[in-house]
C-alpha positions as a Markdown table, in Angstrom:
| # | Residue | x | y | z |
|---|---|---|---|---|
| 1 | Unk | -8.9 | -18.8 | 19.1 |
| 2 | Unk | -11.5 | -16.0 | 17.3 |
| 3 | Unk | -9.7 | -13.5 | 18.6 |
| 4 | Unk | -6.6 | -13.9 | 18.0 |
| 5 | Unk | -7.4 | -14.4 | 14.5 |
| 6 | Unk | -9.4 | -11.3 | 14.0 |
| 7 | Unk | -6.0 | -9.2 | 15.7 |
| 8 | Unk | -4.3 | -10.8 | 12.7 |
| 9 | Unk | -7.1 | -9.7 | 10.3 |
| 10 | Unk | -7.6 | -6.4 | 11.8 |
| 11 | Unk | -3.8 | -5.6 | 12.3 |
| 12 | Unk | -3.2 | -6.7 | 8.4 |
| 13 | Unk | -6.5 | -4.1 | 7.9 |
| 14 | Unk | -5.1 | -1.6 | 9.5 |
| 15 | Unk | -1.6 | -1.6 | 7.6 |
| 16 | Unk | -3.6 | -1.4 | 4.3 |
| 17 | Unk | -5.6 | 1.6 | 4.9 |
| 18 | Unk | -2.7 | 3.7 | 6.6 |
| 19 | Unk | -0.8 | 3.0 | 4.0 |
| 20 | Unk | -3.5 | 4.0 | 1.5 |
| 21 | Unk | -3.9 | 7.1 | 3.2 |
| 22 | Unk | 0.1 | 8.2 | 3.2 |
| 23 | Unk | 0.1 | 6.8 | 0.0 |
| 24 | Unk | -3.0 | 8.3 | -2.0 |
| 25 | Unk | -3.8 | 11.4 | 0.5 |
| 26 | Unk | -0.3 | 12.7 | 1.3 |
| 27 | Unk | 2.9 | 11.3 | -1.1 |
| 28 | Unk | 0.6 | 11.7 | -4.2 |
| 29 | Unk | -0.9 | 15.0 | -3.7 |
| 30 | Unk | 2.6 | 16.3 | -2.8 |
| 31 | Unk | 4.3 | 15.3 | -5.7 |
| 32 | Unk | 1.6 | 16.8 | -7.5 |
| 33 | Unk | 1.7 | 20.0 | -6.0 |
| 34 | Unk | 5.2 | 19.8 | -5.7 |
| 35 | Unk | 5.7 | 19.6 | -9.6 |
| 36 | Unk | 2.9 | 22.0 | -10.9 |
| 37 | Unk | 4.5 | 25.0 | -8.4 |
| 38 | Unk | 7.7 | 24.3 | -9.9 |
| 39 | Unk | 6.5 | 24.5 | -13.0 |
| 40 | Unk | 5.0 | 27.7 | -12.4 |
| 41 | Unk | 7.7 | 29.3 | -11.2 |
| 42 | Unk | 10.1 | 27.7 | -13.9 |
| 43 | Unk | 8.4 | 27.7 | -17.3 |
| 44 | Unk | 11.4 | 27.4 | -19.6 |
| 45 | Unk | 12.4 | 24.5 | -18.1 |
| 46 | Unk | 9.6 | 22.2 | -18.8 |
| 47 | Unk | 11.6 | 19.3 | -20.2 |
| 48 | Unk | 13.9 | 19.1 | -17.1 |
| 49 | Unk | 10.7 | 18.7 | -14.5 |
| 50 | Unk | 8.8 | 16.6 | -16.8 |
| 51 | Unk | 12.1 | 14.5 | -17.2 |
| 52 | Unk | 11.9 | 14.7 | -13.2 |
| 53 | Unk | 8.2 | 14.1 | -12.8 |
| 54 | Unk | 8.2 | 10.9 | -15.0 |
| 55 | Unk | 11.1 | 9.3 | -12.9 |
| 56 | Unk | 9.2 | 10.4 | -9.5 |
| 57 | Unk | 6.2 | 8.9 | -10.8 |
| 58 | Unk | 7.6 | 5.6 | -11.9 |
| 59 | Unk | 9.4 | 5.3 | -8.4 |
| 60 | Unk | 6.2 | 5.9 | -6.8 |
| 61 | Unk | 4.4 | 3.5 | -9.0 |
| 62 | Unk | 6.6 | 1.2 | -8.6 |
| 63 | Unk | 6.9 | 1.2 | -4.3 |
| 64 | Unk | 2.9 | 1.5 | -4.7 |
| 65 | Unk | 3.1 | -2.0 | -6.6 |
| 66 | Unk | 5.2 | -3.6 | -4.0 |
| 67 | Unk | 2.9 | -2.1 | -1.2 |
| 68 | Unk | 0.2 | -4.0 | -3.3 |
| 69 | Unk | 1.8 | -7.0 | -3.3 |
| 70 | Unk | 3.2 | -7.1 | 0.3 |
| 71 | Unk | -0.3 | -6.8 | 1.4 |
| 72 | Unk | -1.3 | -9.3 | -0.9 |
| 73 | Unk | 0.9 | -11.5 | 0.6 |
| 74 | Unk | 0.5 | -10.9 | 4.2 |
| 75 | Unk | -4.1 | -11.6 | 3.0 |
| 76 | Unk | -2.7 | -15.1 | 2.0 |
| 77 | Unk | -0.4 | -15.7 | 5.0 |
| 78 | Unk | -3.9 | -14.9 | 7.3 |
| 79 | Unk | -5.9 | -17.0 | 4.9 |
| 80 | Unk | -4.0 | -19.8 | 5.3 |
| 81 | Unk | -3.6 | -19.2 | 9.2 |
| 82 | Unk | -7.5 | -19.1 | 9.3 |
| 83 | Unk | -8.1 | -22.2 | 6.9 |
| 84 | Unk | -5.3 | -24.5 | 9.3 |
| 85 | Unk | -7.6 | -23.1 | 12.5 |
| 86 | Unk | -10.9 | -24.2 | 10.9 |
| 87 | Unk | -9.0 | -27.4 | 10.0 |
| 88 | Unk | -7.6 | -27.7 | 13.4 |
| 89 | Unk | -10.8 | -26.6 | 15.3 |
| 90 | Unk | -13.0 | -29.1 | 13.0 |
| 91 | Unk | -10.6 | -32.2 | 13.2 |
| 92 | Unk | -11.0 | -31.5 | 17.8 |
| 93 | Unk | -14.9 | -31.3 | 17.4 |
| 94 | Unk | -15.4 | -34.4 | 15.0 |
C-alpha cells in the first residue's frame, strides 16, 4: 500500500513542477521577449502591442489560475486517498 500511494504523490509532484517549468521558464519568458522585440522594431505602434500584450497576459493568467487550481484539486483527491488508507490500514490492525 506505501507505494502505491507515494506513485500517486510523486506522479501529482511531478505534473506540478513540469508545469511550473513550461509555464514560468519557457511561455513567460517568450511572451516577454516576444513583445519587447516587437516593440523594438515597431515603435509607433505601441498602443496596438500593449492592447496585444494585456490580452496575452490575461489569457496566460488566467490558464496559470486553472493550472493552480487543477493541481489543487488533484493535492485533495491524494489527501483524501491517503486519509481513507490510514483509515482503512488502522481499522485491519485494531
Amino acid at each position: 500500500m506505501r507505494s502505491r500511494r507515494g506513485g500517486i504523490g510523486r506522479a501529482q509532484r511531478r505534473k506540478r513542477v513540469l508545469g511550473l517549468f513550461w509555464g514560468s521558464g519557457v511561455v513567460l519568458p517568450l511572451c516577454i521577449g516576444v513583445f519587447s522585440v516587437l516593440q523594438t522594431w515597431f515603435p509607433h505602434d505601441g498602443s496596438t502591442w500593449g492592447l496585444i500584450g494585456g490580452i496575452g497576459g490575461s489569457i496566460l493568467g488566467i490558464c496559470g489560475a486553472i493550472f493552480g487550481t487543477w493541481m489543487m484539486v488533484e493535492r485533495a483527491r491524494i489527501a483524501e486517498v491517503r486519509a481513507r488508507l490510514d483509515a482503512s490500514a488502522a481499522s485491519a490492525a485494531g
